[in-house]
C-alpha positions as CSV (number, residue, x, y, z in Angstrom):
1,X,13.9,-193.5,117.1
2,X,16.3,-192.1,114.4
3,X,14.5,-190.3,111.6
4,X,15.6,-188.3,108.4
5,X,15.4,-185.2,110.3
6,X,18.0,-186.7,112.9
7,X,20.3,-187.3,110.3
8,X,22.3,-184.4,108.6
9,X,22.1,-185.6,105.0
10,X,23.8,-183.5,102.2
11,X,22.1,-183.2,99.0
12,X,22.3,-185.3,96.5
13,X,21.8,-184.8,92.5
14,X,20.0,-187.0,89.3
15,X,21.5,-186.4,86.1
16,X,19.2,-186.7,83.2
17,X,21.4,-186.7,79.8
18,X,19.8,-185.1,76.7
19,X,19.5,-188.5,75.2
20,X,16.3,-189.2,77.8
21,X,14.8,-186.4,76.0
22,X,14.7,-187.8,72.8
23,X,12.0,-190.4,70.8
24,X,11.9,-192.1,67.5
25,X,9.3,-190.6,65.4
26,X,7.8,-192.0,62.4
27,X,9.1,-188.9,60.8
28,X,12.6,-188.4,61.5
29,X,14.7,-190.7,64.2
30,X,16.2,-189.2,67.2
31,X,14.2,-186.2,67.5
32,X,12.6,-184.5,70.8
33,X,8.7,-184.6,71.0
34,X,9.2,-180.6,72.2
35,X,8.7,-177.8,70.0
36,X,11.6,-177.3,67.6
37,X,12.4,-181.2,67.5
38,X,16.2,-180.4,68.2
39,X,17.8,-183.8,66.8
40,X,20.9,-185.4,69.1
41,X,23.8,-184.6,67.4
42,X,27.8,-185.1,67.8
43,X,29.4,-182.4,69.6
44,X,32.3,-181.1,67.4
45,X,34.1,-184.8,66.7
46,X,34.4,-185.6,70.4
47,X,32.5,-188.7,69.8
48,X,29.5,-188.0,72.1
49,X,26.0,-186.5,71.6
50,X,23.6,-184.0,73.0
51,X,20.8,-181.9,71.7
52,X,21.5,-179.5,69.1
53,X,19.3,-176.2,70.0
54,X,19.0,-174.5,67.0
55,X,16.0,-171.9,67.4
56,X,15.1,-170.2,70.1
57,X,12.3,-171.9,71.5
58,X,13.9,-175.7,71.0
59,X,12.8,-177.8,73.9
60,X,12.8,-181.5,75.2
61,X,10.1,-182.9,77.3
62,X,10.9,-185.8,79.9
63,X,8.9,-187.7,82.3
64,X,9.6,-189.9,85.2
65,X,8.5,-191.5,88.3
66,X,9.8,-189.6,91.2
67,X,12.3,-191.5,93.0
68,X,11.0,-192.6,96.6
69,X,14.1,-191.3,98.6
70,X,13.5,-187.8,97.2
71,X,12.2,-185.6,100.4
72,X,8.9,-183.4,99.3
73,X,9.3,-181.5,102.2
74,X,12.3,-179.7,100.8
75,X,13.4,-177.8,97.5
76,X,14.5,-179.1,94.3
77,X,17.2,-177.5,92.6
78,X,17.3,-177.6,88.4
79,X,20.7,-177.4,86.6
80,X,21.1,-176.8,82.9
81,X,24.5,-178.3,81.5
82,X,25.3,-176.8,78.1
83,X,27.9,-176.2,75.8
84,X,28.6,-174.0,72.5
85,X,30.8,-173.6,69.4
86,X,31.4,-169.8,71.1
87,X,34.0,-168.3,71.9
88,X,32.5,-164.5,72.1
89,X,32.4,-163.7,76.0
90,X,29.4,-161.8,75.1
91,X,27.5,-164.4,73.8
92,X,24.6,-165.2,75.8
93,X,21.8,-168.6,76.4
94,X,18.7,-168.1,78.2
95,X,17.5,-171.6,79.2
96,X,13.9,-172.2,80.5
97,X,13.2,-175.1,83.0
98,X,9.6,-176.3,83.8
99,X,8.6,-179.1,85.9
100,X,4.9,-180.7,86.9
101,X,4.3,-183.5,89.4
102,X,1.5,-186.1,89.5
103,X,0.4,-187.8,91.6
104,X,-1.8,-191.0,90.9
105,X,-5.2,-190.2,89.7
106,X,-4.1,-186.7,89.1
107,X,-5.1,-185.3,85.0
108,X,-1.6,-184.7,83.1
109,X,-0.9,-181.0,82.4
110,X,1.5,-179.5,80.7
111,X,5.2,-178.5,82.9
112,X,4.5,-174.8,84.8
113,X,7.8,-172.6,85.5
114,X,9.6,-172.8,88.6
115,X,9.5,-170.9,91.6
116,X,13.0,-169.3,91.0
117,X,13.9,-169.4,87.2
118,X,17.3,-170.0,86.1
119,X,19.7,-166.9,85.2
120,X,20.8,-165.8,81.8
121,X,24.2,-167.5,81.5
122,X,27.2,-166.5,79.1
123,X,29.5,-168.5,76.6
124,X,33.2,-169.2,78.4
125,X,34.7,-170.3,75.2
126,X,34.0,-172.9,72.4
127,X,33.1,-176.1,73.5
128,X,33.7,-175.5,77.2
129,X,31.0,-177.7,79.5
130,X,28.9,-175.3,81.2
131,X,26.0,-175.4,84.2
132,X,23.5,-172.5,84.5
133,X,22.5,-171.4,88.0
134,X,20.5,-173.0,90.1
135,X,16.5,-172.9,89.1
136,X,14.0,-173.6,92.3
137,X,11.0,-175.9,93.0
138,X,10.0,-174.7,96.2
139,X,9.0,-177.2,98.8
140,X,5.8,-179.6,99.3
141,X,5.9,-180.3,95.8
142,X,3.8,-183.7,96.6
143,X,3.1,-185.0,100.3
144,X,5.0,-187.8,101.0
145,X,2.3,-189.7,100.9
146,X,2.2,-189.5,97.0
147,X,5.8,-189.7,96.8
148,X,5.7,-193.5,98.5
149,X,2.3,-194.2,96.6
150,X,4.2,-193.3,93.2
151,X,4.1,-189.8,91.7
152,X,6.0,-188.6,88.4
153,X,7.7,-186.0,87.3
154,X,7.3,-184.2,83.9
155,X,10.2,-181.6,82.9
156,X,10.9,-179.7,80.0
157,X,14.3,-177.4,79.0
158,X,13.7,-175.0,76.6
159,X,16.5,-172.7,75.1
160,X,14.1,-169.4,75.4
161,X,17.0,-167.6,73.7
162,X,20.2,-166.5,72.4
163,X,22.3,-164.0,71.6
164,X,21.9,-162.5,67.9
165,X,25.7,-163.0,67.3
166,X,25.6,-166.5,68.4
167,X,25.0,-168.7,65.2
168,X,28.0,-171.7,66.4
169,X,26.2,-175.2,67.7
170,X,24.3,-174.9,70.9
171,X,24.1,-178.2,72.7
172,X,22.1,-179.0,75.9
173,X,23.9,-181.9,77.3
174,X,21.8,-182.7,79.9
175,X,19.6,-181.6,83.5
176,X,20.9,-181.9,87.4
177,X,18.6,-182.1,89.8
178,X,19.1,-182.3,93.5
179,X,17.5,-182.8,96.0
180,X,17.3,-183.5,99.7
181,X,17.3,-187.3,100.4
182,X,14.7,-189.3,102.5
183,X,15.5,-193.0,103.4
184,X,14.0,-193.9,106.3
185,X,10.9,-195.1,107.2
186,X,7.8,-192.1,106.3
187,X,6.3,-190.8,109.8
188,X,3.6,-188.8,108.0
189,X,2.4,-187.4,111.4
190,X,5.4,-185.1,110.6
């Protein structure tokens, strides 16, 4: 029989845009729940939003239920989209990706780093869209087991710092994620 490991898939990607990141608080609207509370904010007057990252330290938290084609078997990748008001070459972002799964039944924790962090990454000019390198969840994350039983995942991005020169906006438009696909039917004596 024909099984996933048969089959030469090619990776595909989730895009989570800032926007997912954010909750209405009683306090101020369109806010993060992260430290920092970076509010969503127009980027120049393009007529779209993402997360203004003003401090170092800013962060969003997200959580989701794992999708059940995602393969736990293999790696996740984590992508940082950005953009700044830059146009200094030397300007620099450190971004800071963490990610926890649970599994049903499991006590909630807070995000731990990943097994391969993401690279420092510099400004290309002012309002250019830009993706960081690739962070790494190493494989068996979850058994696949938990995966078809329902599991979530919790992420946060954090902008762990900045350049001192670099006062223009800092927006985090969004995270990529990809993965290795899983479709068929689970053979978990594999």
């Amino acid at each position: 029989m024909i099984r996933d490991k048969a089959i030469q898939w090619k990776r595909e990607s989730l895009f989570i845009h800032a926007e997912q990141f954010v909750a209405a608080t009683a306090t101020a609207a369109h806010q993060t729940v992260g430290a920092g509370a970076p509010p969503l904010a127009e980027i120049s007057t393009f007529g779209f939003a993402a997360l203004l990252m003003e401090a170092a330290g800013d962060e969003g938290g997200y959580a989701f239920m794992v999708p059940k084609h995602w393969d736990p078997a293999e790696e996740l990748g984590f992508t940082v989209w950005w953009s700044s008001g830059s146009s200094t070459a030397a300007d620099t972002i450190d971004w800071l990706v963490l990610a926890k799964f649970f599994a049903e039944g499991v006590v909630l924790t807070a995000p731990a780093a990943l097994d391969t962090t993401i690279a420092q990454d510099t400004v290309v000019d002012a309002n250019f869209g830009q993706k960081t390198s690739r962070g790494i969840k190493n494989k068996n994350w979850l058994t696949h087991a938990q995966v078809d039983a329902g599991a979530i995942i919790a992420v946060n991005v954090e902008m762990d710092a900045f350049a001192v020169g670099l006062s223009e906006p800092k927006h985090f438009l969004g995270l990529e994620i990809d993965f290795m696909p899983r479709r068929c039917k689970p053979d978990y004596s594999s």
